[in-house]
N, C-alpha and C positions, 0 to 999 in steps of 0.2 A: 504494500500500500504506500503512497507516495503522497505526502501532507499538501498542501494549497499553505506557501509561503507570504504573509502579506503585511503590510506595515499594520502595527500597533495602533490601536484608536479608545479615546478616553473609557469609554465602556465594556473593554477588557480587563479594567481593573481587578475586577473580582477573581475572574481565572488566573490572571498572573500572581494573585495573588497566593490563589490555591495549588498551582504548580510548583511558584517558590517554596513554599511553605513543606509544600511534601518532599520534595527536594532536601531541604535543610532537616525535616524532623524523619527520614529516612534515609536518604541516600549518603547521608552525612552524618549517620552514626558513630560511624568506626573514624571518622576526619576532624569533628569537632565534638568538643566538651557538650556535656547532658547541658549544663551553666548558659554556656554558649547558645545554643541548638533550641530552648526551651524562653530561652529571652524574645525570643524572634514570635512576638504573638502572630493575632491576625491583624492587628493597630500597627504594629512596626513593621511588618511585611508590606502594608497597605502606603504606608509613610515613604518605607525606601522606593516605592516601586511607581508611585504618582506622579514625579517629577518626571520618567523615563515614557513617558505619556503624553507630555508636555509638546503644545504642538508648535514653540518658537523654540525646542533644543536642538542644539548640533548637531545631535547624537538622534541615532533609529532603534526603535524596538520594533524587531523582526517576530511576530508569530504561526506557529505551523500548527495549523486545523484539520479535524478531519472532521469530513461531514460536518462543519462549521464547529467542530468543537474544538478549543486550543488545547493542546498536545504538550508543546514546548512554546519556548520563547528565545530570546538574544536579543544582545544589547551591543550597537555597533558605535563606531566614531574617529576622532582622533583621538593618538595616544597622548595623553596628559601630558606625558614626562616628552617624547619625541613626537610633534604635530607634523610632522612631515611621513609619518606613520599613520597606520589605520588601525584599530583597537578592536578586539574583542572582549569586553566590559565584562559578561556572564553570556552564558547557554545552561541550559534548563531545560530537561526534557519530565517528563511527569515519571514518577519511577514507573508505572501500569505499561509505560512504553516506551520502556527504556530497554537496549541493545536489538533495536529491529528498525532501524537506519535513521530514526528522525532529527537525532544529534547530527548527523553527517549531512542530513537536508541542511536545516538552519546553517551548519558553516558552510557548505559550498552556497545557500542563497550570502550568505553573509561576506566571501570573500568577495559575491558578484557586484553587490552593494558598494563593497569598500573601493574594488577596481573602477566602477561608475565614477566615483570621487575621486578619481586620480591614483591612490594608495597602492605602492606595488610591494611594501613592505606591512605586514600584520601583527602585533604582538598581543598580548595577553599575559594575565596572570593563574597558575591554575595552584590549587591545596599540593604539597608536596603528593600529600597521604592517597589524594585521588585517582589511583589510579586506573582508573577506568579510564577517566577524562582525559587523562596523560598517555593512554595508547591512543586514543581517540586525534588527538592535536598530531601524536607521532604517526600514525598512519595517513593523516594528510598535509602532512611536510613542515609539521615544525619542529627545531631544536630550541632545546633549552641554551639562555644566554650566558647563565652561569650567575644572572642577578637574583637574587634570593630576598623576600621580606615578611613580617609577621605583623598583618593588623593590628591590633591593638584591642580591634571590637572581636573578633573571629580567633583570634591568639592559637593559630596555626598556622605555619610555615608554606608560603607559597614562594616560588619558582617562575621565571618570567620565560615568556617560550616567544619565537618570532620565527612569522611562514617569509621567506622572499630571501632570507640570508641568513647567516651562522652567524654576525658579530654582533655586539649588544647595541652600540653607539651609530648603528646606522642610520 
C-alpha cells in the first residue's frame, strides 16, 4: 500500500498529535526515560506540534494518509545550524504501521521537497538508541557526521546524520 503524501493543514492537529504521542509512549520505550516519555501529555504534544502547522513557517509538515487517515508525518526545512542545508526536523510513522514502507515514503517525499528548494545536502538528528530509525536514514544514504548532542528536554544522546556528503561542515 502506498500512503497519499501531502502538506500538513491546521486540522491535522489532533492526528499529529496522536501519532506523536504513540510514537514517544511506544516506540521510545527502550530510547527515553519513563520521566521523559510520560511528560509529553496530550497539552504538550498539542503545544510542540501547533507551530509546525503554522501557515507563515519556513519549515513543511509533510503527512502520509491512507484512505484519508494520517499514518505518519515529517517535518522539513533549513538546517538551523547550516541554512545552506535542508533538514529533517522529525518523521513519525504510527507504530500500527510501522516497518511496511511509510517511513521510506515520507523521506523520499521529503528529500523531493527539500530538492524543490534548492537543498542538495540533508541532515538531521536521530536518538543514538534508535535504531530502527538509524538503519532507516542508513539505507537511504546517510552517514553519521560524527557530531553528537543531548537535549536537555529528551536527555538522550542523539547523533547528526547528512544525505548529499560525508563531512559535517558542508
Amino acid at each position: 500500500m502506498i500512503p497519499k503524501i501531502r502538506s500538513g493543514k491546521a486540522d491535522d492537529i489532533e492526528a499529529l498529535v496522536r501519532i506523536f504521542r504513540s510514537c514517544w509512549l511506544e516506540s521510545y520505550r527502550d530510547i527515553l526515560s519513563e520521566d521523559v516519555r510520560n511528560s509529553m501529555s496530550v497539552e504538550a504534544a498539542r503545544q510542540l506540534w501547533l507551530p509546525a502547522l503554522a501557515a507563515n513557517s519556513d519549515r513543511e509538515t509533510l503527512v502520509a494518509v491512507i484512505d484519508e487517515y494520517p499514518i505518519g508525518m515529517a517535518r522539513i526545512g533549513a538546517d538551523p545550524d547550516f541554512p545552506q542545508r535542508g533538514h529533517l526536523f522529525s518523521l513519525y510513522v504510527d507504530p500500527q504501521y510501522a516497518g511496511q514502507g511509510f517511513g521510506k515514503a515520507l523521506l523520499t517525499a521529503a528529500f523531493e521537497r527539500l530538492s524543490e528548494r534548492g537543498f542538495v545536502q540533508i541532515s538531521l538528528w536521530v536518538f543514538k538508541a534508535n535504531l530502527g530509525a538509524f538503519g532507516l536514514y542508513k539505507k537511504m544514504g546517510f552517514e553519521p557526521t560524527g557530531r553528537e548532542r543531548t537535549d536537555s528536554r529528551w536527555q538522550s544522546l542523539e547523533i547528526e546524520m547528512l544525505h548529499g556528503s560525508t563531512t559535517s561542515q558542508s
